[in-house]
C-alpha positions in Angstrom: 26.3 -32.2 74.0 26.1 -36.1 73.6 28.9 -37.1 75.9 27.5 -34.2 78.7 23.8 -36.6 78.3 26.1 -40.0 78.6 27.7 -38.6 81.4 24.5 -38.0 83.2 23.5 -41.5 83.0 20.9 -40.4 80.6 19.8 -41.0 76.8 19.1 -37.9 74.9 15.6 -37.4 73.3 15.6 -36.4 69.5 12.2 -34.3 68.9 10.2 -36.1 66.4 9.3 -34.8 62.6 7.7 -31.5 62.9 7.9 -30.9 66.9 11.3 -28.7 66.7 11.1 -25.8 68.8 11.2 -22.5 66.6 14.8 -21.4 67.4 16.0 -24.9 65.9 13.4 -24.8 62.9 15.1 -21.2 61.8 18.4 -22.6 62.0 17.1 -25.6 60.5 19.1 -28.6 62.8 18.4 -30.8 64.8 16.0 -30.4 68.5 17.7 -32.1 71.4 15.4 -32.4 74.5 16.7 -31.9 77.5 15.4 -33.1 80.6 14.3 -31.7 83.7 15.4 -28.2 81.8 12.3 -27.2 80.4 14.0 -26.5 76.8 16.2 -28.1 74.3 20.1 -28.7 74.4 20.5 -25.7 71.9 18.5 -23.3 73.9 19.8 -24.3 77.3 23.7 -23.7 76.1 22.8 -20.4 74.1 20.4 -19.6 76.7 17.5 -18.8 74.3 13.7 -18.9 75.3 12.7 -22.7 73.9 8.9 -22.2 72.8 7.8 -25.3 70.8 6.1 -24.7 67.4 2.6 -24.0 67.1 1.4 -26.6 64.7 -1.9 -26.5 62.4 -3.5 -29.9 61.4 -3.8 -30.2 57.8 -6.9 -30.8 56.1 -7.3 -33.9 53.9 -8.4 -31.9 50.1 -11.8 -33.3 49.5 -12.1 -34.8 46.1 -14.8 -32.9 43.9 -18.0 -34.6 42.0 -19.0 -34.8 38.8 -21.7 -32.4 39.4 -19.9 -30.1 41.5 -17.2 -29.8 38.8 -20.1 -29.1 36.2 -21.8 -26.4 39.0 -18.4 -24.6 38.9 -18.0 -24.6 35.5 -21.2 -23.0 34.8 -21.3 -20.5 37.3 -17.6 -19.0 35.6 -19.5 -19.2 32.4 -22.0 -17.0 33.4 -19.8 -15.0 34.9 -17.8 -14.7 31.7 -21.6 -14.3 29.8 -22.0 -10.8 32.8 -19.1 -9.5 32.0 -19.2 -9.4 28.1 -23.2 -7.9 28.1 -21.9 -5.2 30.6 -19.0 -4.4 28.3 -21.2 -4.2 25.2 -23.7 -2.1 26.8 -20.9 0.5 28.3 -19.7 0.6 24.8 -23.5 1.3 23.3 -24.6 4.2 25.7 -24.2 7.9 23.9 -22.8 9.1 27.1 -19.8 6.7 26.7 -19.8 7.4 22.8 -19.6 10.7 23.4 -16.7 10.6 25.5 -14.5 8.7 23.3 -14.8 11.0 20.6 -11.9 13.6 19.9 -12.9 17.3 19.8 -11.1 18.9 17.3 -10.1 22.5 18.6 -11.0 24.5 15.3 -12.9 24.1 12.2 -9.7 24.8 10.3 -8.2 21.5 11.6 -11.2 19.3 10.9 -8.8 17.2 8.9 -7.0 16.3 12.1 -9.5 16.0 14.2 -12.3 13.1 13.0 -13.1 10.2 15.2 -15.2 7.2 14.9 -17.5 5.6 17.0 -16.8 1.8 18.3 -18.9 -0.5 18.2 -18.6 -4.0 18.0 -20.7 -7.9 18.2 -18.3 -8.1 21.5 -16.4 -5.9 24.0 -13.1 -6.6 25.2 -12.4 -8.0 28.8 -11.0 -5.5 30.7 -7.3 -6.5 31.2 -5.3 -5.1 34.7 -2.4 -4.3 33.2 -3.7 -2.0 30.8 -5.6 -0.4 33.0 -3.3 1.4 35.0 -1.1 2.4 31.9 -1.8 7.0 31.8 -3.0 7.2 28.2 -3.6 11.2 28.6 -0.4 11.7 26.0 -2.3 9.8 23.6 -5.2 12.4 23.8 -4.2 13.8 21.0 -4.9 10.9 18.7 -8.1 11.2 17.1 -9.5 7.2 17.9 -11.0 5.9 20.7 -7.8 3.8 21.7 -9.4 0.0 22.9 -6.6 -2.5 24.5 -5.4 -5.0 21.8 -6.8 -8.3 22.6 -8.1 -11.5 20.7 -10.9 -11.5 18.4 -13.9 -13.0 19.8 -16.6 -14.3 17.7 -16.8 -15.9 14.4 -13.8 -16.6 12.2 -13.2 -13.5 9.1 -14.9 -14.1 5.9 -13.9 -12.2 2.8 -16.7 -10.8 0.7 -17.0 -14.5 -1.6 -17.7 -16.0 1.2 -14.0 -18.3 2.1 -12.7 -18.0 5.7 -9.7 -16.2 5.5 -6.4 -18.3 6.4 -4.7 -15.7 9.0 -4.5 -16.8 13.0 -3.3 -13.7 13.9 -5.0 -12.6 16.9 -6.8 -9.3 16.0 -9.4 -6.5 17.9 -13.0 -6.5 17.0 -13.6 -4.2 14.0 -15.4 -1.2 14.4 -19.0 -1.2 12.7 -17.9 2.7 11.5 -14.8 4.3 10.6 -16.3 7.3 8.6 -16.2 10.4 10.5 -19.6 11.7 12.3 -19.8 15.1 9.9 -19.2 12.6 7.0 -21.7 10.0 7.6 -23.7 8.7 4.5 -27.3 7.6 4.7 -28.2 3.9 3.5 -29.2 5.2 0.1 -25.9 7.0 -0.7 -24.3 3.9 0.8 -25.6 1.8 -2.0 -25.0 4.1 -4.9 -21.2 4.6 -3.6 -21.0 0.5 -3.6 -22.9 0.0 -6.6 -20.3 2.7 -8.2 -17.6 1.4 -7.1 -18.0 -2.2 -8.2 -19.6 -1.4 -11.5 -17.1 1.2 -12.4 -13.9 2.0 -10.6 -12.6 -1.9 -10.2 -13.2 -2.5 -14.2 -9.6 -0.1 -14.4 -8.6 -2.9 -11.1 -9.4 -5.9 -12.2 -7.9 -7.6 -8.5 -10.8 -6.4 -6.5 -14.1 -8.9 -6.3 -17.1 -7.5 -4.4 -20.4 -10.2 -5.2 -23.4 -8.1 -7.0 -25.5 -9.5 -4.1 -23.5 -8.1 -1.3 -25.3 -6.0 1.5 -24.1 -3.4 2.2 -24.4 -3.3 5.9 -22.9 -6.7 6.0 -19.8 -5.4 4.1 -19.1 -2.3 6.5 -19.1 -4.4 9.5 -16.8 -7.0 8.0 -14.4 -4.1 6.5 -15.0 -1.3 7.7 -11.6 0.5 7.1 -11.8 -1.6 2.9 -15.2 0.8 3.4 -13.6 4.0 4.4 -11.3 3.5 1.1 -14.2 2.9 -0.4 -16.1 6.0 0.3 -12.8 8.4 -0.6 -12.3 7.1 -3.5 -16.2 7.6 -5.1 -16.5 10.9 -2.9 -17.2 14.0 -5.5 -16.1 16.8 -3.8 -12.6 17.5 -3.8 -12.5 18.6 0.2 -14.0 15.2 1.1 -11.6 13.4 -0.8 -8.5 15.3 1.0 -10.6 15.5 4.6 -11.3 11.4 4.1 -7.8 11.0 2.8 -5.7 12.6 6.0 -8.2 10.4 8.3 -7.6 7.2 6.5 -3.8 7.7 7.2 -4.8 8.5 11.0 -6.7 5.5 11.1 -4.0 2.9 9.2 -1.5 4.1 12.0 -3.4 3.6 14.8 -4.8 0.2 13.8 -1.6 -0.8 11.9 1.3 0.0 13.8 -0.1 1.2 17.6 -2.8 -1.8 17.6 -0.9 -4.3 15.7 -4.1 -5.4 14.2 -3.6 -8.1 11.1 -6.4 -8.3 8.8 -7.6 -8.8 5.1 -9.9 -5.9 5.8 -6.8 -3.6 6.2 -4.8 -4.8 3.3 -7.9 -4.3 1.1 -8.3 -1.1 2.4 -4.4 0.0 2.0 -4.4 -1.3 -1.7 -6.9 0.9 -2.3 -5.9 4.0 -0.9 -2.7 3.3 -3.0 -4.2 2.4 -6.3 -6.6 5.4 -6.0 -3.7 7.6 -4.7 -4.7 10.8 -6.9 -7.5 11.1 -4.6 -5.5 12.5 -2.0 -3.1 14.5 -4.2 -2.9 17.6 -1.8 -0.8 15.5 0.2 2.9 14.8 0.1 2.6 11.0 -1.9 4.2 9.0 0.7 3.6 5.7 -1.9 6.8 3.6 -1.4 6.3 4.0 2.5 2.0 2.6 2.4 3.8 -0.1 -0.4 6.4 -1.4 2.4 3.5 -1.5 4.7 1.2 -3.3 2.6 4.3 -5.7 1.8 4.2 -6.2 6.1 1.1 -7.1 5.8 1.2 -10.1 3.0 4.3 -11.1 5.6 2.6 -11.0 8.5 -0.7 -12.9 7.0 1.6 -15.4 5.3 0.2 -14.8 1.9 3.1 -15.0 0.1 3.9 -18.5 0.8 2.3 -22.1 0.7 0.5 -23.3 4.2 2.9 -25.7 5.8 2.4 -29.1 5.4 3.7 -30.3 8.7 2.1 -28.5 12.3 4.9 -26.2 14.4 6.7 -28.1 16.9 8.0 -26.7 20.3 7.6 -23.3 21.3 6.7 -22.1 17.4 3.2 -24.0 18.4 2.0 -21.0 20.6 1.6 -17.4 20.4 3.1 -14.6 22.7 -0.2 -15.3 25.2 0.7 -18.4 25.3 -2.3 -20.4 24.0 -2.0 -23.1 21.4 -2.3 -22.3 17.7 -4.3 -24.1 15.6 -2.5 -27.0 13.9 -2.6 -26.2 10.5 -3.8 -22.9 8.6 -6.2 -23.6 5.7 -5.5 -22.6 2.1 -5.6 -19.3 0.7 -8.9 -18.3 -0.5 -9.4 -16.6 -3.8 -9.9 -13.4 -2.3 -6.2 -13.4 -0.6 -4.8 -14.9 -3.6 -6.2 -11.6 -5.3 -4.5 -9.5 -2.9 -1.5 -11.0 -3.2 -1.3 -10.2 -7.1 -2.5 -6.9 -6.8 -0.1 -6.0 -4.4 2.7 -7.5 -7.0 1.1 -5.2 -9.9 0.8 -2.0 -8.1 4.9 -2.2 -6.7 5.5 -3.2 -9.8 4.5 -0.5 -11.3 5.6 1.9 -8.7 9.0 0.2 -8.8 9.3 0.4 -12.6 8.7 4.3 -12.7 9.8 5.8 -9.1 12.8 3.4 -9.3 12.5 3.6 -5.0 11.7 0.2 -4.4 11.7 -3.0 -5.1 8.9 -5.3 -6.5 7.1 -7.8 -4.3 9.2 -10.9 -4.9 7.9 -13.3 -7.4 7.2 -16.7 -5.5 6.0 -20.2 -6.6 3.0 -19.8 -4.4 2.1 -16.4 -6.1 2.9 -18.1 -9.4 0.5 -21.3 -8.7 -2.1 -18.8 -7.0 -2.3 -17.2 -10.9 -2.5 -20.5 -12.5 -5.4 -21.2 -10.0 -7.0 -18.6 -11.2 -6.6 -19.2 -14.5 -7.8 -22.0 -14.7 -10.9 -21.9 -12.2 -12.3 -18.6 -12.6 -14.3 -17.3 -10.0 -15.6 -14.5 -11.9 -14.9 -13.0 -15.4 -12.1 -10.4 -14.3 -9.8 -13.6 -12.6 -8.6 -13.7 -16.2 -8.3 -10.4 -17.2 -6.1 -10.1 -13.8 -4.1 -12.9 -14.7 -2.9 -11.2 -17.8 -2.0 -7.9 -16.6 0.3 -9.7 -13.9 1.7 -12.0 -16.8 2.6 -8.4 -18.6 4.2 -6.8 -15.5 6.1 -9.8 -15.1 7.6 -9.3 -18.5 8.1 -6.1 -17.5 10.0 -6.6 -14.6 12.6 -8.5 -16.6 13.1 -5.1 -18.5 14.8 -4.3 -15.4 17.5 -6.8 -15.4 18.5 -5.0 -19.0 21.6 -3.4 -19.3 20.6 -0.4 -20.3 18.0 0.0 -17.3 20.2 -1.4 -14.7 17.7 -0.3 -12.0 19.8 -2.2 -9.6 23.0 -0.5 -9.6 25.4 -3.0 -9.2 27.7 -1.8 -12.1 27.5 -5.4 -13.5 26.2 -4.1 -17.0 29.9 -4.5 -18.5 29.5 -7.9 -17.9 25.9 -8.3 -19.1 25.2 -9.6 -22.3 24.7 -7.1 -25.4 21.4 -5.2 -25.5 20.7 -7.0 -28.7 20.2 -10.2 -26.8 18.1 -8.7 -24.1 15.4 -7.5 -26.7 15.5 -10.2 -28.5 14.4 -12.4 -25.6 12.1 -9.6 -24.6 10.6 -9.9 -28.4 10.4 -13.5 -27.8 8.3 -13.4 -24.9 5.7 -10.8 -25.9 5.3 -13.0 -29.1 4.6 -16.1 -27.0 2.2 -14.0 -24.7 0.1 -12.9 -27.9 -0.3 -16.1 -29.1 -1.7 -17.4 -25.7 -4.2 -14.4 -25.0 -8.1 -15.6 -24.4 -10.5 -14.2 -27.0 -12.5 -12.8 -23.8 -9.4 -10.7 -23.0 -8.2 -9.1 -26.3 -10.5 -6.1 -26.3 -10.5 -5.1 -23.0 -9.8 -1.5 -22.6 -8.0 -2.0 -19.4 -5.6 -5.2 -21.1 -5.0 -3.1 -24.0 -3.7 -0.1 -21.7 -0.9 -2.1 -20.2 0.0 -4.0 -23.5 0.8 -1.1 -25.3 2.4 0.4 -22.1 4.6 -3.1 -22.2 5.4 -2.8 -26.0 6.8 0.8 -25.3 8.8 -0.4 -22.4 10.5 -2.8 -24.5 11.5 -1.1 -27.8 12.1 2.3 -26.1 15.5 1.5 -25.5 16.1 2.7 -29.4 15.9 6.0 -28.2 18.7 5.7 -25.9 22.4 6.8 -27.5 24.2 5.3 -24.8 27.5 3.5 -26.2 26.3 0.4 -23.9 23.3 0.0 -26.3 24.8 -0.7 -29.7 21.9 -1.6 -31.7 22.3 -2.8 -35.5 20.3 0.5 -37.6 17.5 -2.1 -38.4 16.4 -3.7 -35.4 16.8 0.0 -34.3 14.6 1.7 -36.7 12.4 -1.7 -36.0 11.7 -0.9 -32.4 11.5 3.0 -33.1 8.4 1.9 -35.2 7.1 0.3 -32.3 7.4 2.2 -30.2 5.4 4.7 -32.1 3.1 2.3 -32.9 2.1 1.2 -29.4 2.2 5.4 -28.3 -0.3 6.1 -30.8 -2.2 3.0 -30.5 -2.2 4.3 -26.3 -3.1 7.5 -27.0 -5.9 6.4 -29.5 -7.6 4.0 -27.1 -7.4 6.7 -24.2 -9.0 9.3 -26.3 -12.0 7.0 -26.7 -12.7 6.3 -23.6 -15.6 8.5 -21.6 -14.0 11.5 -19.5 -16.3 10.4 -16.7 -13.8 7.6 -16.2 -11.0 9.5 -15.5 -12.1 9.6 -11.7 -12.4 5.4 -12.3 -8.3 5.8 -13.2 -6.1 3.6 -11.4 -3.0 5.7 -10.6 -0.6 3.5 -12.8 -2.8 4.7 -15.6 -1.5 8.3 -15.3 1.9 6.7 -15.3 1.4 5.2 -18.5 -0.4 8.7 -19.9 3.6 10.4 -18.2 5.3 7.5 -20.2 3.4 8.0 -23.3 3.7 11.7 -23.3 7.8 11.9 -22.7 8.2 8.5 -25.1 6.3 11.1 -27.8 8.7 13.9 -27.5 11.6 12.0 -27.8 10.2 10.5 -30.9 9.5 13.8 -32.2 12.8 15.2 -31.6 15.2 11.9 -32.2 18.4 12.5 -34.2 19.0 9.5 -36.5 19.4 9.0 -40.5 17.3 6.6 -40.5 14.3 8.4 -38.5 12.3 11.0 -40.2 11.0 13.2 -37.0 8.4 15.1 -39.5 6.9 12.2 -40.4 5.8 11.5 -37.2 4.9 14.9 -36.4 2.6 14.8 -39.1 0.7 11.2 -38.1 1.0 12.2 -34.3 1.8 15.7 -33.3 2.7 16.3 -30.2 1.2 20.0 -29.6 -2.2 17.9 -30.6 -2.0 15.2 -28.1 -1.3 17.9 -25.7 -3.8 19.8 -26.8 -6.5 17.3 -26.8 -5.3 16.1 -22.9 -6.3 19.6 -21.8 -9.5 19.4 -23.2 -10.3 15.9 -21.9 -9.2 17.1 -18.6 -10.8 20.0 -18.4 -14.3 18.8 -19.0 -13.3 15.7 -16.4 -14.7 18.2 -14.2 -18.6 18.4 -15.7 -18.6 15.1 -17.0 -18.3 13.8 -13.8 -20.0 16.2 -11.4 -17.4 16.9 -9.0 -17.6 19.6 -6.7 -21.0 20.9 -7.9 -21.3 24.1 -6.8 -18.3 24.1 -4.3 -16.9 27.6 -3.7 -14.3 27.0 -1.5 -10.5 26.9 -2.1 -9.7 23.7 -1.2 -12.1 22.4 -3.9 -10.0 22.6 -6.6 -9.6 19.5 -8.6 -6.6 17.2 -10.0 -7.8 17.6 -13.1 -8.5 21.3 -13.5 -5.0 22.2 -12.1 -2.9 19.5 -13.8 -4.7 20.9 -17.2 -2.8 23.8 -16.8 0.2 22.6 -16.4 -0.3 20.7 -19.1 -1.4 23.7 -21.1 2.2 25.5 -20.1 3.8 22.3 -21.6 2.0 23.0 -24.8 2.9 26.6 -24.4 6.8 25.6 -24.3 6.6 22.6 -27.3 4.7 25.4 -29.9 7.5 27.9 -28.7 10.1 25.2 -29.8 8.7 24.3 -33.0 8.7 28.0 -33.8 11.8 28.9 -33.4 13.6 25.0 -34.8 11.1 26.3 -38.4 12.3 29.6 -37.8 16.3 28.2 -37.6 15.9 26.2 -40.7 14.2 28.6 -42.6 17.0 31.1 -42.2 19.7 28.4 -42.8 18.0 27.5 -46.2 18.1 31.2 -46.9 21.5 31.6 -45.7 22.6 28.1 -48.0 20.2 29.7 -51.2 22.4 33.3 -50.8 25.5 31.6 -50.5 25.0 29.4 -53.5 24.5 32.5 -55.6 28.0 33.4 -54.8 27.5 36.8 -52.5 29.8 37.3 -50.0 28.0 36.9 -46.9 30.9 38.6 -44.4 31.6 41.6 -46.7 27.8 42.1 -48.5 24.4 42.1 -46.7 25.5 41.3 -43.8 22.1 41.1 -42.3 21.9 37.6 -42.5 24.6 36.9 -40.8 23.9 38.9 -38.0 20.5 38.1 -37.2 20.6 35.8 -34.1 19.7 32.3 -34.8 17.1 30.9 -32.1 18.3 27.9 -30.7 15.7 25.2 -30.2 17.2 22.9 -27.7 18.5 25.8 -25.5 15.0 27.4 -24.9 13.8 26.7 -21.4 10.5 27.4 -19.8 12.0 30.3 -17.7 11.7 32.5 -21.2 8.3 33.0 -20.4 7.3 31.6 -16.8 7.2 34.8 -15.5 3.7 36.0 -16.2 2.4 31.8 -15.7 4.3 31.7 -11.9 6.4 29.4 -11.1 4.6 28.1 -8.1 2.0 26.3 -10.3 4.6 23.7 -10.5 5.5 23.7 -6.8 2.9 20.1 -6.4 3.7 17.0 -4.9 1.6 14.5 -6.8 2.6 16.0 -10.0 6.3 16.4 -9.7 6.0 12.6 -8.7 4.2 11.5 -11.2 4.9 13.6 -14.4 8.5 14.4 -12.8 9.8 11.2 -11.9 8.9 8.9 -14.9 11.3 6.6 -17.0 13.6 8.6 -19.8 16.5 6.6 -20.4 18.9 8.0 -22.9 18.2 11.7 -23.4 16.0 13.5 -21.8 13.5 16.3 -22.7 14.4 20.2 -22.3 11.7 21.0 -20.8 10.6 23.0 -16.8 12.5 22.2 -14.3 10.4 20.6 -11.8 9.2 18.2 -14.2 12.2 16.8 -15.6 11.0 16.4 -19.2 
């Protein structure tokens, strides 16, 4: 194309910047003039239509004032301001109340079917993703489901006042939880709070609610901590199982569908766990709500120390994208709390299911104890401290050989039993000596110190060949360990029956413990252990007896279900009584026949020594059956009880699953005495 323009005598023109025609713009080279053609080289020889680019002047940007900046940003303000006022409104209006609530299609399902109504400081901004999403298979979920977004108004405060230390981007609480049939008016509200911090926490020493809390105050800053709250003081047993299945509807949604993150939920969970014979109609699902509660201390990062050095990189920002804050402040005394009662409740539920393991024992929960201590916020920081310092010796009961809760088959090469409980001895020892004089006569303290002293010397009972236990430090720990059951069973006696409803569930734990630790004492087999003895200073058909009693007047005592008709309001205690009662039952029916065995063998020895001939003489003797006491089973005379009063969840869990090492008791089935 060059040497055709040379040859012409004339000098091609090269289109300047931005004047290309558009067949050479597409193909991106360069535009050629050609003259006295009318088009370009290119076009010419490919005999294209050459139309030159239609260009559009840019516009210098203007730079923006001071003021005009300011104008803009106050007009997305208010914008912003519009939007959040309309959102709060939409939310307040009965008509759009009404139609987030859930229906539930028959009265028999009421259970299933509660709702709650939302209401918050702020909306959420509508987000455009979320709002095409179909949500109509989630219709069956009774909660108004809100899209997860960022908090937005003031930082959390727990109850004494400290800003909690979480970032974790969480929804605006609901003001209510409690379901509409439920709803309590302001008077009811304070009794149920005033109960509830004067009464139930004395038997959980973790929780701290201020006597000057208001009421309203505390339901909009834990409002599902409330909803606990409210099951666990209700008095009718329907409310308790109706407030129960709703709280487990609730923690799911918010928990696992919302991913919320929150002291209020972790208060709220502990609760519902430690106050778990509240919902006893329901399978106990307790090492599943434990993990979850575990999640939570995770998630919140109250297990660990804040860092001392900001994130770098991408750890700086969250999945949005927007910058964290630089450092988290330190725990306040209300997370430290939760983080220790978390550690006592799966410890305790680890030491007696044997399902999971115990919250790991960190420095940071180690200093938060000596924190509290030390610096006392209120009278029960000590008392807490304690009971955490006894379930840590507990937890070493674990690492025993004859325990081995782990299962690693490592208890051949252990070290003898002997040195375990010696160590053990040592450290309860050590722990006495240091216990405050504020301390040492609380009910509550006393409970899990005997509880701890059993734990320890119970493994005298055990025959195992792996615990080969000189006869005196044996018949030493026998002695305590009836010692510290009748010192349990003495302080439990003397407390008022009102308080069973008060009961932490770890307490009917220790009364399962006590209970089996008794019959094994009654019935050991050793030279050196007189088992009438202790039948005389403890009998076991008395203790039984008397737990019936105090069960069965649990009932008055503490008004529940006052003049409730209906089957589902039958009580924990009422039923468990007779169950109870049938274990009485059994244990008289053994004592009979073992007197009944002996007295024919002394009578068999007596005609023997007289030198008649038992095979060719009487005869009689000899061929009266002999009853045989550790062969009789409760299926001798379960037939006219029914068997299906044992067919429970919450008490083949907690009477059915509890520690007997060594032998164990021949006693019903389903209970595993």
């Amino acid at each position: 194309m060059e040497e055709s323009s040379m040859k012409d005598g004339t000098t091609p023109k090269i289109s300047k910047h931005g004047k290309a025609c558009v067949n050479c713009a597409k193909a991106k080279v360069k535009c050629v003039e050609k003259n006295g053609v009318g088009a370009c080289e290119r076009c010419h020889r490919l005999n294209k239509n050459c139309q030159p680019i239609t260009r559009i002047e840019r516009r210098k940007p203007v730079k923006k004032t001071t003021a005009a900046k300011t104008a803009e940003l106050e007009r997305k303000l208010d914008g912003l301001v519009s939007l959040l006022t309309a959102a709060t409104q939409g939310q307040s209006t009965p008509s759009s109340t009404a139609s987030d609530r859930a229906v539930s299609p028959a009265p028999q399902d009421i259970a299933q079917g509660f709702s709650y109504q939302t209401g918050s400081d702020f909306g959420n901004i509508p987000m455009r993703g979320l709002g095409a999403i179909d949500v109509s298979p989630l219709s069956s979920i009774p909660i108004h489901f809100t899209p997860p977004g960022p908090a937005i108004g003031p930082p959390h405060r727990d109850p004494s006042g400290h800003h909690s230390s979480t970032q974790i981007p969480t929804e605006s609480s609901p003001i209510s939880l409690t379901p509409p049939e439920l709803e309590l008016s302001p008077t009811e509200e304070e009794n149920i709070l005033y109960h509830f911090r004067t009464n139930s926490i004395k038997y959980l020493p973790f929780i701290f609610i201020p006597p000057n809390t208001n009421i309203h105050d505390f339901k909009k800053e834990n409002p599902f901590w409330w909803l606990a709250i409210v099951m666990t003081t209700a008095k009718r047993t329907s409310t308790r199982i109706t407030l129960g299945t709703h709280i487990r509807q609730v923690l799911s949604h918010r928990l696992i569908g919302m991913g919320e993150r929150n002291l209020d939920l972790l208060w709220g969970l502990l609760t519902y766990i430690a106050w778990s014979q509240c919902h006893f109609h329901q399978r106990p699902v307790w090492s599943s709500l434990i993990q979850l509660a575990m999640g939570l201390v995770y998630d919140l990062g109250l297990n660990k120390a804040p860092p001392k050095e900001t994130p770098t990189f991408l750890l700086n920002f969250d999945a949005r994208g927007c910058p964290k804050s630089a450092l988290r402040p330190a725990g306040s005394y209300q997370e430290k709390r939760a983080l220790l009662c978390l550690y006592s409740l799966s410890s305790s539920f680890s030491l007696y299911f044997q399902k999971i393991d115990t919250l790991r024992w960190t420095p940071y929960a180690d200093a938060s104890a000596k924190i509290l201590s030390k610096n006392p916020e209120f009278a029960r920081d000590t008392l807490m401290v304690q009971i955490v310092r006894l379930q840590l010796i507990q937890e070493r009961v674990k690492d025993a050989p004859w325990l081995d809760t782990a299962g690693d088959g490592n208890a051949a090469f252990k070290a003898p039993a002997l040195f375990y409980l010696k160590a053990l001895k040592s450290q309860m020892e050590t722990f006495k000596q240091q216990i405050p004089d504020e301390v040492c006569e609380n009910d509550t303290f006393l409970l899990y110190l005997y509880n701890t002293e059993l734990t320890i010397h119970e493994v005298a009972l055990s025959k195992e060949a792996i615990v080969d236990l000189p006869d005196s430090q044996r018949l030493e720990s026998l002695c305590i360990c009836f010692q510290a059951v009748k010192s349990w069973f003495d302080l439990y006696f003397s407390l008022p029956c009102k308080d069973h409803i008060s009961f932490i569930f770890p307490i009917y734990m220790h009364i399962s413990h006590c209970m089996v630790a008794l019959y094994r004492l009654s019935v050991f087999e050793d030279p050196q252990w007189d088992v009438h003895l202790v039948r005389q200073q403890l009998d076991l058909s008395h203790v039984l007896g008397k737990i019936v009693k105090t069960w069965e007047n649990v009932k008055s005592e503490a008004g529940l279900d006052v003049g409730a008709t209906g089957t589902d309001d039958v009580d924990l205690y009422t039923s468990n009584a007779k169950r109870i009662a049938l274990l009485k039952k059994w244990w008289d029916a053994k004592v009979v026949a073992e007197t009944s065995r002996n007295a024919s063998s002394e009578k068999f020895q007596s005609v023997g020594g007289n030198g008649s001939d038992n095979a060719n003489g009487d005869g009689n003797l000899s061929a009266e059956p002999i009853p045989q006491a550790q062969g009789l089973e409760f299926s001798n005379f379960s037939m006219d009880m029914g068997s299906e009063i044992w067919d429970d969840g919450w008490w083949q869990d907690a009477f059915g699953t509890c520690v007997s090492q060594g032998d164990h008791m021949s006693a019903p089935p389903p209970t595993h005495f």
